[in-house]
C-alpha positions in Angstrom: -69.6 -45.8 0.9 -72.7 -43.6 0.5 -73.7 -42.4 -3.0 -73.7 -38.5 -1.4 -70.2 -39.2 0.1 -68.9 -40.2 -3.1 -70.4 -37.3 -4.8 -69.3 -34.5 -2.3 -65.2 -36.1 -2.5 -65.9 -36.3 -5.9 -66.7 -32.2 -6.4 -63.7 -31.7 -3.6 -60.8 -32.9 -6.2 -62.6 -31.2 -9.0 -62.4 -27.4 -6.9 -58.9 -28.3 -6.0 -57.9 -28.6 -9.6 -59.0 -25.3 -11.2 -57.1 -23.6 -8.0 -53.6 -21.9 -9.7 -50.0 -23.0 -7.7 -49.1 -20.6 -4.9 -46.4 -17.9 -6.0 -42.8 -19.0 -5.3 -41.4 -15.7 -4.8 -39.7 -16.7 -1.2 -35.6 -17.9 -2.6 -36.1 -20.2 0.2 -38.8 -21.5 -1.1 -37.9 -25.1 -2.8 -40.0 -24.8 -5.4 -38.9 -21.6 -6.5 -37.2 -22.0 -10.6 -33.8 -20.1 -9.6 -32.8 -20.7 -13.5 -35.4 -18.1 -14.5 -34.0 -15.0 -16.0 -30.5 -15.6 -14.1 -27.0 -15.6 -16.1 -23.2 -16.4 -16.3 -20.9 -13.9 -16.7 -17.4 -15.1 -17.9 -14.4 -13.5 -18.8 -10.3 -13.0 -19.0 -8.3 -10.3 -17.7 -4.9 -9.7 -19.5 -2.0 -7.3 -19.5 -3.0 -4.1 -21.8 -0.1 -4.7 -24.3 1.2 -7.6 -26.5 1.5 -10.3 -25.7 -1.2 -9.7 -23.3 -0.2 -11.7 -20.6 -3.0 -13.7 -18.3 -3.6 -11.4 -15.0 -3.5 -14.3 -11.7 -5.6 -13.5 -8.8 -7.2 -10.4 -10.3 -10.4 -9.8 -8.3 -13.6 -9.2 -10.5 -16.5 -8.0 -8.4 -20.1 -7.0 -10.2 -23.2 -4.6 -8.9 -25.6 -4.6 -7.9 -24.8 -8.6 -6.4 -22.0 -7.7 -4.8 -20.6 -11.2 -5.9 -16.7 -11.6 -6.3 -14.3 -14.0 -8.1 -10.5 -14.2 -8.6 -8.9 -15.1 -11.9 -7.2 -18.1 -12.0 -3.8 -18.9 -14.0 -5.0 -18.5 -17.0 -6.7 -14.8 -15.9 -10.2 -16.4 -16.4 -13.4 -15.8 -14.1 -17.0 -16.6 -13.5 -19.5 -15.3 -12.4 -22.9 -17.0 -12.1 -26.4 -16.6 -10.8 -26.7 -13.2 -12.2 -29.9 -11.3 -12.6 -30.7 -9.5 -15.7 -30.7 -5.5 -16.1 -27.9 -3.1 -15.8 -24.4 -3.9 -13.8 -21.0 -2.5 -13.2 -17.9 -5.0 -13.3 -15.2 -3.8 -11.2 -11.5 -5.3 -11.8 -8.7 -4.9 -9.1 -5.3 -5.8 -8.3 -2.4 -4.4 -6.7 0.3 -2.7 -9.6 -2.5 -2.5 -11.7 -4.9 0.4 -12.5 -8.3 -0.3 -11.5 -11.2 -0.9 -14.1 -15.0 -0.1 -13.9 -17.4 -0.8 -16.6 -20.7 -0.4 -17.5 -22.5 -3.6 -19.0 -25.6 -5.5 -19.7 -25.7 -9.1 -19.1 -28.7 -9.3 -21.7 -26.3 -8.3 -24.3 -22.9 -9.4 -23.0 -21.9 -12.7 -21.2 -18.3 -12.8 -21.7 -14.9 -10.8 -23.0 -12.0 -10.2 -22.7 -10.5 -7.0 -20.3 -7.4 -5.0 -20.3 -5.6 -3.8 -17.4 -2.8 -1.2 -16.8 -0.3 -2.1 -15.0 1.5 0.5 -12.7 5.3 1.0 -13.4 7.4 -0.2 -10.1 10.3 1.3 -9.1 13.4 -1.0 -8.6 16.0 1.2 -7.7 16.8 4.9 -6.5 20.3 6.1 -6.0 20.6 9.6 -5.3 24.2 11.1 -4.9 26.3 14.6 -5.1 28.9 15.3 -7.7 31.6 18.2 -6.0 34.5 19.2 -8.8 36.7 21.3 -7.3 39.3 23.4 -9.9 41.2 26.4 -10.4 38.6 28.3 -12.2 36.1 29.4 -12.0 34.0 28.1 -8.4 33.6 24.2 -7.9 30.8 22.6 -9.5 28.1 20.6 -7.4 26.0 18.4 -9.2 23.0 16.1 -7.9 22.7 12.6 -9.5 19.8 10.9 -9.6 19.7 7.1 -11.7 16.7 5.2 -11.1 15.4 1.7 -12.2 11.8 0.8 -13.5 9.9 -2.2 -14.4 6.8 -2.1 -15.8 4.2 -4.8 -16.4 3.4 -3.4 -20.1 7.3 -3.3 -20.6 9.9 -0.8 -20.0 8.9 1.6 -23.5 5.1 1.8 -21.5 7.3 4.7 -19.3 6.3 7.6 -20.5 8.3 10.1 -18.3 10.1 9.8 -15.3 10.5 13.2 -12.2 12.6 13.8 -9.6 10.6 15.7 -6.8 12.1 18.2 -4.8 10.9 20.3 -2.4 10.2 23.0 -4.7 10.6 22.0 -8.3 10.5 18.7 -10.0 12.8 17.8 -12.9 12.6 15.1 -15.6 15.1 12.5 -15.9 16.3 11.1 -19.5 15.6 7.2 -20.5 19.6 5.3 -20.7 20.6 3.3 -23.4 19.4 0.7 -21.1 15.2 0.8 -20.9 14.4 0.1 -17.8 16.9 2.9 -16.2 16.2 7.2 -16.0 19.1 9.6 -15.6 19.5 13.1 -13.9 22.5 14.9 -13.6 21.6 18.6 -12.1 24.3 21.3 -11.5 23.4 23.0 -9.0 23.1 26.8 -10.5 19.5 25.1 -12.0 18.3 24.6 -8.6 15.6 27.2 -7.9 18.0 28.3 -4.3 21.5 28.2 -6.5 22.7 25.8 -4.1 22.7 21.7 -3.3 23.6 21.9 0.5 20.0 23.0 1.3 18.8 19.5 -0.1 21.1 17.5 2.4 18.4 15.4 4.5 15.0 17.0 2.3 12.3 14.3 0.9 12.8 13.9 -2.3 9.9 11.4 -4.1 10.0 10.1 -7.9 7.0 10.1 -10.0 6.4 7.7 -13.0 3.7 8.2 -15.6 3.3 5.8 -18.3 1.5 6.0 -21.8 -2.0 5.2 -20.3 -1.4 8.5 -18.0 -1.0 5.9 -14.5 1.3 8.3 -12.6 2.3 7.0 -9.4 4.8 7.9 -7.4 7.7 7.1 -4.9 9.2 8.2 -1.6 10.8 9.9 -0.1 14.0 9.6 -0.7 17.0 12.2 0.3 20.5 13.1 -0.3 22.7 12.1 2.4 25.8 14.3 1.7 28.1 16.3 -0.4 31.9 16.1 0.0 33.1 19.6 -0.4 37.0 18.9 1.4 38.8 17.8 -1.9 41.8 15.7 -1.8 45.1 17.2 -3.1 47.7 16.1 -5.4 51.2 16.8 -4.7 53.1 15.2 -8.0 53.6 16.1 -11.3 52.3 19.2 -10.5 52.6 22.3 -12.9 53.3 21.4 -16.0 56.0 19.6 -14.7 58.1 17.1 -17.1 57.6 13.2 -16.5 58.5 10.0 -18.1 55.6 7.7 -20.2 54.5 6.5 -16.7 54.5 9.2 -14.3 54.5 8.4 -10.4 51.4 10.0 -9.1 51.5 11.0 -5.6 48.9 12.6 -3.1 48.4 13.5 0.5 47.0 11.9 2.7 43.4 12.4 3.1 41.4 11.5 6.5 38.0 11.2 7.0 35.2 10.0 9.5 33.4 7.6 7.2 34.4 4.9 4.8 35.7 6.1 1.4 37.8 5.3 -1.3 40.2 6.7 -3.6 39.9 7.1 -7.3 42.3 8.5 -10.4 41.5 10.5 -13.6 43.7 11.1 -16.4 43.0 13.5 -19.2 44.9 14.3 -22.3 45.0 17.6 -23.5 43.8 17.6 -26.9 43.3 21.6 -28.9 43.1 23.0 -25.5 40.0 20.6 -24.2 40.5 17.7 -21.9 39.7 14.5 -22.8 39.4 11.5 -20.4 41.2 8.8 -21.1 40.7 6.5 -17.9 39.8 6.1 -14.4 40.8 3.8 -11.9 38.1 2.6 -9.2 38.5 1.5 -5.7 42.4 2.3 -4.4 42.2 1.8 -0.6 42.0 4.7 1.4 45.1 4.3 2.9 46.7 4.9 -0.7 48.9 8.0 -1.2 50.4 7.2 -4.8 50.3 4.7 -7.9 52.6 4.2 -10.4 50.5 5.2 -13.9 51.4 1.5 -16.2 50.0 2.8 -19.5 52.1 4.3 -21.5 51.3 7.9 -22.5 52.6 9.8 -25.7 53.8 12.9 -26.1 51.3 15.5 -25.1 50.1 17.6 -22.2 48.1 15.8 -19.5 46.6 16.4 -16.3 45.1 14.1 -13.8 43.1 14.7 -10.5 42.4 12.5 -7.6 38.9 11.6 -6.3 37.0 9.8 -3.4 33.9 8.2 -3.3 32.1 7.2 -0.1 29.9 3.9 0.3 26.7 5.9 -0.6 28.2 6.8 -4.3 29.1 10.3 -3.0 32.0 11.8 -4.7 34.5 14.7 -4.6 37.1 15.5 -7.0 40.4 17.2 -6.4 41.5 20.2 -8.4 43.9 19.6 -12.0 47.3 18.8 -12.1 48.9 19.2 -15.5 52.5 17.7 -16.4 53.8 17.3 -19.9 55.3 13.8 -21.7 58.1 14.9 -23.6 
């Protein structure tokens, strides 16, 4: 090899040497440094109240990457590969209110987040109440019982509405959490009068202590029974033994129904109730009364129910145990 060849390969390696490494700014590019400014955002999504319960299959999502991952059993997520700068975490799941928040992975990397969850209805039953009596006009009542669960626990219920066409009325919590009450008499209707409710949507709203308010429907009343049975004996104060024979006529009807029997007790002038008997086939036209009943003034009343919960009550029939 020449000295000049040597010389000129020689001031070749030295030129290449001072030249800087071309930018890697091309993700494809295999010898770009993805660990550069990029982070891991971690986290666990619970129920909002003790004992904050893991959230399953909670989907997290974050912007700008429009990346997504689901919580696992234990209501804990990753996310990786995540630039610097501000994002937005986004946390949804069905019966649960959805989150958005605000962050910066420079200054936050993980946490812990708190969900809603939306109360679910179990149950609806929606039914008419007619009393008939001597005086004054039959009462008509619309019942309304309905059955929550919420993820947060039944006390999360903060109010419970029934919706009607044109009015909406709240419902009272039962001794029993997870159930709501209504009993409406039908002079507090904003029309005076059930019947025009018969087939209407109806819907139930739910709001719960973190303001969720969802709500339910429709739902409708199917009928009121306004033909009342009637009693034929005692009738009119008439005198009976301990265990009167009750008797009634026969009552007929195109649906399914069956009968039921009140007994009151006469007590300073105001009825008090002192048992009812479920269920007596509809086919049933009397019963023999086996407890014993002291001396007093009583009346009793015969009732049916249909297989929606309906209900119709006959008018009073007093007799007196001597």
């Amino acid at each position: 090899m020449t000295k000049s060849f040597k010389y000129i390969l020689l001031l070749f390696i030295l030129i290449l040497s001072c030249v800087p490494d071309a930018p890697h700014d091309n993700p494809l590019d295999i010898g770009r440094n993805t660990s550069v400014d990029r982070l891991t955002i971690s986290g666990q999504v619970v129920g909002k109240n003790l004992p904050h319960s893991p959230i399953e299959n909670c989907q997290v999502g974050i912007l700008p990457e429009r990346q997504f991952a689901n919580t696992d059993i234990d209501g804990k997520f990753f996310l990786y590969d995540i630039e610097t700068g501000p994002h937005t975490l986004l946390f949804t799941k069905s019966g649960f209110d959805s989150l958005c928040l605000a962050f910066d992975p420079d200054t936050f990397s993980t946490g812990t987040f708190y969900l809603n969850g939306q109360p679910q209805i179990q149950k609806v039953k929606i039914t008419s109440e007619y009393i008939d009596q001597w005086w004054p006009d039959p009462e008509v009542y619309l019942n309304a019982v309905v059955t929550i669960a919420d993820p947060d626990g039944n006390m999360d219920v903060k109010n419970v509405f029934l919706i009607l066409p044109d009015t909406s009325h709240m419902l009272s919590r039962e001794a029993v959490p997870d159930s709501f009450l209504l009993s409406l008499e039908q002079n507090h209707l904003k029309e005076k009068n059930l019947f025009s409710l018969v087939g209407r949507d109806l819907f139930v709203r739910v709001l719960d202590k973190s303001e969720s308010n969802v709500q339910y429907g429709p739902f409708a009343l199917i009928r009121i029974i306004d033909e009342s049975p009637v009693p034929d004996s005692p009738f009119g104060l008439e005198v009976t033994g301990a265990h009167p024979l009750l008797k009634w006529e026969e009552y007929l009807s195109p649906y399914y129904f069956s009968f039921e029997i009140l007994m009151y007790r006469v007590s300073a002038g105001v009825p008090v109730l002192l048992r009812r008997i479920h269920g007596l086939p509809s086919t049933t036209t009397q019963l023999l009364w086996s407890d014993s009943l002291s001396t007093g003034t009583y009346f009793w009343a015969v009732g049916i129910r249909d297989e929606l919960g309906n209900f119709c009550r006959s008018k009073e029939s007093s007799f007196i145990v001597p």
